[in-house]
C-alpha positions in Angstrom: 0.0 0.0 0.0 1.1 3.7 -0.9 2.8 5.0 2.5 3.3 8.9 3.6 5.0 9.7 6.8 3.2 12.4 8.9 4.3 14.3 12.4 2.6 14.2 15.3 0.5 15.4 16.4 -1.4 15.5 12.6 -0.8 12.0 11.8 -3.7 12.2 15.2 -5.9 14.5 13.7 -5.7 12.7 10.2 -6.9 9.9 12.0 -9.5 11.4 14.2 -11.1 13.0 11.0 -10.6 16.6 12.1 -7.3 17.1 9.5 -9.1 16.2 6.2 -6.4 17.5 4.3 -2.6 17.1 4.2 -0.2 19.8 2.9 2.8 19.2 0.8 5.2 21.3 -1.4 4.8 18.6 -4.1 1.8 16.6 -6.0 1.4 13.3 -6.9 -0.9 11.7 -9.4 -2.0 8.5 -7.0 -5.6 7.9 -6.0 -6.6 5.6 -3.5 -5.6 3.7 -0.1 -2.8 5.4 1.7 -1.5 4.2 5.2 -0.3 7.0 7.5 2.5 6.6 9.1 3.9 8.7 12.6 7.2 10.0 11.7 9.5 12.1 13.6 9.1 12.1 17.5 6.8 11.1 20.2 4.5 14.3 21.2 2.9 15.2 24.3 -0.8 16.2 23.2 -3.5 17.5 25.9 -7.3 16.8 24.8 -10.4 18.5 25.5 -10.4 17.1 29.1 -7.5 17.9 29.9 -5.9 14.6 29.6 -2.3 14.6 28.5 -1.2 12.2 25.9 2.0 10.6 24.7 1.2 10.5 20.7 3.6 8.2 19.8 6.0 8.1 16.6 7.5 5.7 14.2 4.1 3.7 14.2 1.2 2.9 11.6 -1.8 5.0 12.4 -4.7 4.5 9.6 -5.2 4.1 6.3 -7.4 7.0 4.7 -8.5 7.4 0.6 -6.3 10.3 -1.3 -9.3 11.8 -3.3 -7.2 14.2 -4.7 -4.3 17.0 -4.6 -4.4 20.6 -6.0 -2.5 23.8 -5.0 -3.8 24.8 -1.3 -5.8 28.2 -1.0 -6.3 29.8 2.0 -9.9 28.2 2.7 -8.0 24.9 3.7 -6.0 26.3 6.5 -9.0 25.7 9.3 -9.2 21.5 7.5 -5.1 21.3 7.1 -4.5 22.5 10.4 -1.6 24.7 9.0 -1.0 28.4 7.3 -1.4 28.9 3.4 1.7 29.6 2.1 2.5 29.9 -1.5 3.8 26.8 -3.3 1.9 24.5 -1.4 -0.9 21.1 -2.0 -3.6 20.1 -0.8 -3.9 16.5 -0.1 -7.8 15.7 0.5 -8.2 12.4 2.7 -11.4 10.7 3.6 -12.6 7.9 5.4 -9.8 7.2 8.1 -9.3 3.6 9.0 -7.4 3.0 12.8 -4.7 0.2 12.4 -2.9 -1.8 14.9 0.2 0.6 15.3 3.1 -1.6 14.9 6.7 0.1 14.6 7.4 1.3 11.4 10.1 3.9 10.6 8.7 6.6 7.9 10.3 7.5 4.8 10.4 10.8 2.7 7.9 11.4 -0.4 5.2 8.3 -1.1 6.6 4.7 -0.4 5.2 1.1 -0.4 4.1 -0.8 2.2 3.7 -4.7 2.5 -0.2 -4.9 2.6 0.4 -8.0 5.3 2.0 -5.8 7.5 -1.6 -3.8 7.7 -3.9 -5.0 10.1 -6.9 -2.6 10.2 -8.8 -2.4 13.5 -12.4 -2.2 14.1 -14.3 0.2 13.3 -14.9 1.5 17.1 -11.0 0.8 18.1 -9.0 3.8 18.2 -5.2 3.2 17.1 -4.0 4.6 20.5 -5.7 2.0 22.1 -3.4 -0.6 21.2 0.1 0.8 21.7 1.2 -2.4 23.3 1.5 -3.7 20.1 4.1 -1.2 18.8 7.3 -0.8 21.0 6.9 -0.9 24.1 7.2 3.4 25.1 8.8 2.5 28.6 10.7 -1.0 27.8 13.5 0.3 25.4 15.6 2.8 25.7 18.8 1.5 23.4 18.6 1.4 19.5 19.2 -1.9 18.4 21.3 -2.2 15.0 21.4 -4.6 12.6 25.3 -4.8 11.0 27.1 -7.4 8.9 27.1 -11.1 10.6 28.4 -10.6 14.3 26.0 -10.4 17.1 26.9 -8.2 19.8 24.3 -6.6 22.1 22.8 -3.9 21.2 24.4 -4.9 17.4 22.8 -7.8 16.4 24.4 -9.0 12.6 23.0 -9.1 9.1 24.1 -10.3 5.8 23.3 -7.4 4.1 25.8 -5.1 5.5 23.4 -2.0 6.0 22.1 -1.1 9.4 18.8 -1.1 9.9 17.4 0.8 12.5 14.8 -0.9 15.2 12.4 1.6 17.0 13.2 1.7 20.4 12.7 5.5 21.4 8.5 5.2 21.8 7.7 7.6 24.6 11.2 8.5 26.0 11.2 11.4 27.8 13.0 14.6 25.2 16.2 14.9 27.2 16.9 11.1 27.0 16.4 11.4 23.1 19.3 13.8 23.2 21.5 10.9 24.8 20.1 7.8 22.6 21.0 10.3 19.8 24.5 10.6 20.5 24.6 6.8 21.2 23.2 6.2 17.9 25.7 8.5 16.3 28.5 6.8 18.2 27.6 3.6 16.9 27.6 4.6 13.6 31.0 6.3 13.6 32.4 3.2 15.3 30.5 0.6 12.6 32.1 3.1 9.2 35.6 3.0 10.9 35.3 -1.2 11.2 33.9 -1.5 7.6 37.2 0.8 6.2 39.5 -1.7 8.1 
């Protein structure tokens, strides 16, 4: 299924039916199903009660329809949730569809996603509802890599040679993102100086 990665806390709204349309500085001509994905960072969100909320990020959040993309005019600010500018598209969604949010790391411009890896909820489930089935927000707190054949811990190997990146950061508090980003950025340095050897 066609894929686009939204922040938090819109990838929300698009689900909850009150951001009908998405804004980009580019068009596309696909029609039809597109799963939402939460890119970017968890966000604290408060709702009408008063109730604060941990949005969470690098999950799938619903599947909506693309009905269509033109340039945005200022009459879809209130439905995109953000300010005309010029340059910019419309994306109109409809008919949002909660998913079972399992980890999934976002990508830039429309991408594909495995339709198995989709499971849609029902109707009356809301995606937030079932976080337990993404990464845990509280149980991980390393990044987990996945690098050429040797298994170390938190580097676990892979014949491929690329790293892949596992969510892990869910929910982590902002200042401990600062570390696990540094620890990732360690890693890294210390996996491109091994591969020149």
């Amino acid at each position: 299924m066609k894929t686009l990665a939204v922040r938090q806390p819109w990838a929300t709204y698009i689900a909850e039916h009150t951001k009908t349309i998405e804004v980009r500085t580019w068009r596309t001509a696909y029609r039809g199903p597109l799963l939402i994905v939460a890119s970017g960072r968890p966000h604290k969100h408060a709702d009408e009660d008063g109730q604060l909320w941990t949005l969470p990020a690098r999950v799938q959040v619903c599947v909506v329809d693309l009905l269509d993309v033109r340039p945005m005019t200022r009459a879809d600010e209130a439905l995109a949730h953000v300010a005309w500018a010029p340059g910019l598209y419309a994306w109109r969604l409809a008919n949002p569809r909660h998913v079972r949010p399992v980890a999934h790391r976002g990508r830039l411009n429309l991408y594909s996603t495995p339709d198995e890896t989709i499971t849609l909820l029902d109707p009356d489930h809301h995606y937030l509802d079932h976080q337990e089935h993404a990464m845990s927000k509280h149980e991980t707190k390393t990044a987990h890599y996945s690098v050429f054949g040797v298994s170390t811990q938190p580097a676990v190997a892979d014949a491929s040679g690329y790293i892949e990146f596992r969510e892990g950061f869910e929910g982590l508090p902002e200042t401990e993102w600062t570390a696990a980003e540094r620890w990732i950025s360690e890693r890294e340095a210390e996996i491109s100086a091994w591969r020149q050897q």
